[in-house]
N, C-alpha and C positions, 0 to 999 in steps of 0.2 A: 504494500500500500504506500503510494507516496504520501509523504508529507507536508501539508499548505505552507505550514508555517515552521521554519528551523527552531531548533532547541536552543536555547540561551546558551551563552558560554557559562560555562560551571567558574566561581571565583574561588579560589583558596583562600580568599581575607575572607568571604563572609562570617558576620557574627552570627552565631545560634539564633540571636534573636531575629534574625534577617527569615534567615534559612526558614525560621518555624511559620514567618509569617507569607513566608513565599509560598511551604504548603499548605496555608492556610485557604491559601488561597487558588490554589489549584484543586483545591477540594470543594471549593465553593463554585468552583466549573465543572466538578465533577457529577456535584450535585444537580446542578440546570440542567446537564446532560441528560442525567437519569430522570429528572422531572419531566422534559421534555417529552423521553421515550415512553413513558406512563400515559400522559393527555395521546401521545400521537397513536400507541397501539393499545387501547385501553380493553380489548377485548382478546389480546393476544395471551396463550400460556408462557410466554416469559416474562409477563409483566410480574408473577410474581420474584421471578430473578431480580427484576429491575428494581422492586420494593426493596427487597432484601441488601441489596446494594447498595439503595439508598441510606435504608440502616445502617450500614457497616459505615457508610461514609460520613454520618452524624456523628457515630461514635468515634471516628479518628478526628474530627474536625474536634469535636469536645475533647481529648485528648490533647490536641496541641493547642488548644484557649490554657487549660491547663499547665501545659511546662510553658509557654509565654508566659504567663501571670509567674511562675516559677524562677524566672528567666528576669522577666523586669522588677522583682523584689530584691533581687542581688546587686542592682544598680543604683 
């Protein structure tokens, strides 16, 4: 599959706090994704994959709110 858009260059300086909130937020794209695919095949049998996925991805996003908040009390 190609790819539309290239991959960032990876930074060796970034701080933890960067990095968490960079997957913060690729999580938060990850989420639209799955939302999208829910409204657009709402009557397909993998929407409940795409549920399920959706969960998993709630619960990593609420994970890295957590080591951030972890992350900016050290500062």
């Amino acid at each position: 599959m190609l790819k539309i858009v290239p991959d960032p260059p990876l930074n060796p300086n970034q701080s933890l706090e960067d990095i968490l909130v960079q997957i913060s937020e690729y999580l938060v794209c990850a989420m639209t994704v799955a939302q999208q695919t829910v409204l657009l095949h709402s009557s397909s049998p993998g929407q409940v994959l795409t549920l399920a996925t959706m969960h998993e991805i709630d619960n990593a996003r609420a994970l890295v709110e957590v080591a951030l908040s972890k992350v900016q009390l050290r500062h």
